[in-house]
C-alpha positions, -999 to +999 in steps of 0.1 A: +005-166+295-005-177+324+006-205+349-010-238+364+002-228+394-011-188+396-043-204+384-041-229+412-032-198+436-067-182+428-085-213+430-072-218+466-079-182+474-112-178+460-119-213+482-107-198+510-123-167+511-158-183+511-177-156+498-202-158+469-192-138+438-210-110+444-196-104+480-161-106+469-162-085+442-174-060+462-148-058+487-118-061+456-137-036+434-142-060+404-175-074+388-192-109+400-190-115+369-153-115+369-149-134+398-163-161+381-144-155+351-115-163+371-135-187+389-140-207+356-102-196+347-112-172+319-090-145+330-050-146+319-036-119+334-042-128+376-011-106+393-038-079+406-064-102+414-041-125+434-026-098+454-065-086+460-071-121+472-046-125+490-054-091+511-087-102+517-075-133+533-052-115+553-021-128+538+007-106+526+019-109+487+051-126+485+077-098+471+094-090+437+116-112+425+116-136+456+090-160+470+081-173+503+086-210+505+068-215+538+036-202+512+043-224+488+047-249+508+011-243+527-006-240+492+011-275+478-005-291+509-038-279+497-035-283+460-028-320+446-021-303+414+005-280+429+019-303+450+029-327+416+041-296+400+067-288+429+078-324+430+086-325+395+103-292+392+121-307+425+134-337+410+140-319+376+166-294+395+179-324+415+188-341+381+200-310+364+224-304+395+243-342+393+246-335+354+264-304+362+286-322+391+295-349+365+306-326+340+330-309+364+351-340+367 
């Protein structure tokens, strides 16, 4: 399945290309017609085509198993979406970590 925030990812990308359809699937190899399949977020499975974006805007994938906060942290300034989505998570983990302190004592 896929994520909000790997679909917010290709949103940003796609945005930030600023290439029509056509143009970009040309220079990843892939249909217009799937660019705006992921466009209109009809596509589930975006690992390849977010490492394809991300070439074309010269960024550099973040590696296996790991991810590079500084990214995230540049995409939740651009995404509203993302940005509520880290905040929760954040405040989720901050919760979950004082449960754990209490039950220690």
């Amino acid at each position: 399945m896929t994520s909000r925030i790997d679909q917010e990812r290709v949103q940003l990308l796609l945005k930030r290309v600023g290439l029509n359809d056509r143009a970009i699937g040309a220079k990843i190899g892939a249909h217009q017609t799937t660019i705006w399949r992921l466009r209109n977020r009809k596509i589930q499975k975006l690992g390849k085509y977010i490492a394809a974006l991300e070439g074309l805007c010269g960024g550099n994938p973040a590696p296996k198993g790991g991810f590079d906060a500084d990214r995230l942290a540049a995409l939740a300034n651009e995404s509203p979406a993302l940005r509520a989505i880290l905040v929760s998570l954040t405040e989720f983990m901050q919760e979950d970590a004082t449960a754990l302190r209490a039950d220690v004592k």
